[in-house]
Short mmCIF file of the C-alpha atoms (twelve columns), coordinates in Angstrom:
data_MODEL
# 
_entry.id   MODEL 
# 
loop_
_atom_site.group_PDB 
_atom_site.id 
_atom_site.type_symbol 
_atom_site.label_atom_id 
_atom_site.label_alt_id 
_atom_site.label_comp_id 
_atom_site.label_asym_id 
_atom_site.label_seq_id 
_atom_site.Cartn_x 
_atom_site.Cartn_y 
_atom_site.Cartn_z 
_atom_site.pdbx_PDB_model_num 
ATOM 1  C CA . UNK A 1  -24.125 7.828   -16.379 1 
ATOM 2  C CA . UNK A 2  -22.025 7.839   -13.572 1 
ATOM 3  C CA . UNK A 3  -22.271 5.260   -10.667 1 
ATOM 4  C CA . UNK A 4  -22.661 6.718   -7.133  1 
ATOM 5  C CA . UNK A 5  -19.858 7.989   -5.329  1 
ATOM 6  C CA . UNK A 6  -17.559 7.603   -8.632  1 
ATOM 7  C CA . UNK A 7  -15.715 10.616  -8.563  1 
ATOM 8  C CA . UNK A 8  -14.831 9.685   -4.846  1 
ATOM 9  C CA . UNK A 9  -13.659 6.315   -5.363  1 
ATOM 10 C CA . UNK A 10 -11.657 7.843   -8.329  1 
ATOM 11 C CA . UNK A 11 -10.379 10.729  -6.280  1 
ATOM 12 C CA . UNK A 12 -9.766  7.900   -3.627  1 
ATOM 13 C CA . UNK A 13 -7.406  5.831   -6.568  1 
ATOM 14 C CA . UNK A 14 -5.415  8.671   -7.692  1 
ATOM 15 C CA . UNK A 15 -4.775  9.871   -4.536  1 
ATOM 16 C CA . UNK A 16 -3.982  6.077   -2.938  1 
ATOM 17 C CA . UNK A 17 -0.316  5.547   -3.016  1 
ATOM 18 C CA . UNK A 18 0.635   9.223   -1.840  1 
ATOM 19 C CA . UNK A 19 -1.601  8.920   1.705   1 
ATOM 20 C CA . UNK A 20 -0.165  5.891   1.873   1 
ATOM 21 C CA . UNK A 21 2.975   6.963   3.032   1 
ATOM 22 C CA . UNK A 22 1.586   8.955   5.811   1 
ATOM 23 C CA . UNK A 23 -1.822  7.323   6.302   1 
ATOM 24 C CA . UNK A 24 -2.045  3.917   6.016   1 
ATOM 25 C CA . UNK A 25 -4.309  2.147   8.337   1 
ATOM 26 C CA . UNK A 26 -6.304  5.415   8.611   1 
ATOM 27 C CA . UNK A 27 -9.691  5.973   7.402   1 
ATOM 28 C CA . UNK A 28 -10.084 8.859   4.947   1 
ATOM 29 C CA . UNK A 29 -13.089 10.820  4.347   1 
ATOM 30 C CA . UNK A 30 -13.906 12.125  0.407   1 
ATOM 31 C CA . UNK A 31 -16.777 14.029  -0.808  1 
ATOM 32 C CA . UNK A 32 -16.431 14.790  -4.667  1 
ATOM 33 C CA . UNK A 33 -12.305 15.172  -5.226  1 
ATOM 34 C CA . UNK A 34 -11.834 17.189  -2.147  1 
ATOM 35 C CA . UNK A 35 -10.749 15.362  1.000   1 
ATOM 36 C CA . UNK A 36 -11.792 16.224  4.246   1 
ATOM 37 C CA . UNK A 37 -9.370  14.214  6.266   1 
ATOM 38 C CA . UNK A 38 -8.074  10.921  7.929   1 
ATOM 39 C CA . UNK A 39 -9.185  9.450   10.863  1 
ATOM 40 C CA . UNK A 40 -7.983  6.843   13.218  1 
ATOM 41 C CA . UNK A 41 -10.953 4.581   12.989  1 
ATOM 42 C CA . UNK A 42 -14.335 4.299   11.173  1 
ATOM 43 C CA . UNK A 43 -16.854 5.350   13.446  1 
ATOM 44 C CA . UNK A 44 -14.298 8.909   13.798  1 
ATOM 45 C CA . UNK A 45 -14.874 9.430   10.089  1 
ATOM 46 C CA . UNK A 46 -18.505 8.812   9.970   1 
ATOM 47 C CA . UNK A 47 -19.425 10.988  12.904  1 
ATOM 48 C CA . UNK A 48 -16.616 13.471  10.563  1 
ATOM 49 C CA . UNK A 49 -18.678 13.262  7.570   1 
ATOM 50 C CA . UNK A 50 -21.689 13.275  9.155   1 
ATOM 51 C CA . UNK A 51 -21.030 16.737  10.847  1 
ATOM 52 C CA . UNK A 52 -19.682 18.301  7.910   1 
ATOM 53 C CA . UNK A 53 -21.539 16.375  5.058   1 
ATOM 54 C CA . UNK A 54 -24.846 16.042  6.682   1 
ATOM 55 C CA . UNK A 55 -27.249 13.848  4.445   1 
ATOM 56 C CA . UNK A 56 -25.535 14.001  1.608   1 
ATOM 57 C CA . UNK A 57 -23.234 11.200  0.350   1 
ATOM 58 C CA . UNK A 58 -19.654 10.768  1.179   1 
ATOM 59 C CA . UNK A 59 -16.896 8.145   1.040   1 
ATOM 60 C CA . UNK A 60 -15.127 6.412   3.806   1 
ATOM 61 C CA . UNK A 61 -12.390 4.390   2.769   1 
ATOM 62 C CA . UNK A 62 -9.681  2.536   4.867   1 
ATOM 63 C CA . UNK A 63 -6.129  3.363   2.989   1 
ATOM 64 C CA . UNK A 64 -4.913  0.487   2.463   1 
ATOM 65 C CA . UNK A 65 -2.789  -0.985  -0.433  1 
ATOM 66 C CA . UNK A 66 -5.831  -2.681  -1.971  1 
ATOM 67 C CA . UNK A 67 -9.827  -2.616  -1.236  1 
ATOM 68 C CA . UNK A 68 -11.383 -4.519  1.421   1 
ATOM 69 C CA . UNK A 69 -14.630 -6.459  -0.396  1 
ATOM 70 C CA . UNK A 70 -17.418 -6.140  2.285   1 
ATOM 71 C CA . UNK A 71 -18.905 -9.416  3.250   1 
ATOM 72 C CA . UNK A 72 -22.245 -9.900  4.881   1 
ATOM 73 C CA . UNK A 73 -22.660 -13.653 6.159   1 
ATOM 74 C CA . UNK A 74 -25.836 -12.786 7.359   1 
ATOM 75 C CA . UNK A 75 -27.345 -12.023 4.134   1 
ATOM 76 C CA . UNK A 76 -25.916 -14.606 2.126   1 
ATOM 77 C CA . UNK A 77 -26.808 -17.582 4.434   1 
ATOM 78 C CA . UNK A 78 -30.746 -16.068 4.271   1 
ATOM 79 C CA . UNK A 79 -30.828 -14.492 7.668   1 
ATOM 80 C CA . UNK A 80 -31.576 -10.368 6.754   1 
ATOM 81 C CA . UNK A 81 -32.741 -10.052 3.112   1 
ATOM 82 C CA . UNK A 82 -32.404 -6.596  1.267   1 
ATOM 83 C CA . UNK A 83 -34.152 -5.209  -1.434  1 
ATOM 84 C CA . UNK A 84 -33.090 -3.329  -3.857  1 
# 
């Protein structure tokens, strides 16, 4: 069973090292293994993906040699809970 977003973070692997050279810093925008392009900050590719994607789900991914891990102090120290 695939995991969601898969084929974008795959997409986004293969595809890493060539953007890159051109890219880095940037945030790129993936739905499925076509990219729709890169954007000079987060919010630029959100409101991107949003316009073109709509609902459905997309990838936004900061190229970068290797992934940022998301950290939410918030939730860890008991602040904001989540279910899941």
């Amino acid at each position: 069973m695939e995991t969601p977003l898969q084929k974008e973070l795959e997409f986004f692997a293969a595809n890493r090292a060539k953007w890159l050279e051109g890219h880095r810093g940037e945030f790129a925008v993936v739905r499925g293994e076509a990219l729709l392009g890169f954007f000079p900050t987060f919010a630029a590719a959100y409101d991107a993906g949003v316009t073109e994607f709509g609902l459905e789900p997309f990838l936004i991914r900061e190229v970068t040699e290797t992934d940022q891990e998301a950290q939410f102090p918030a939730l860890t120290a008991g602040l904001i809970s989540a279910r899941l």
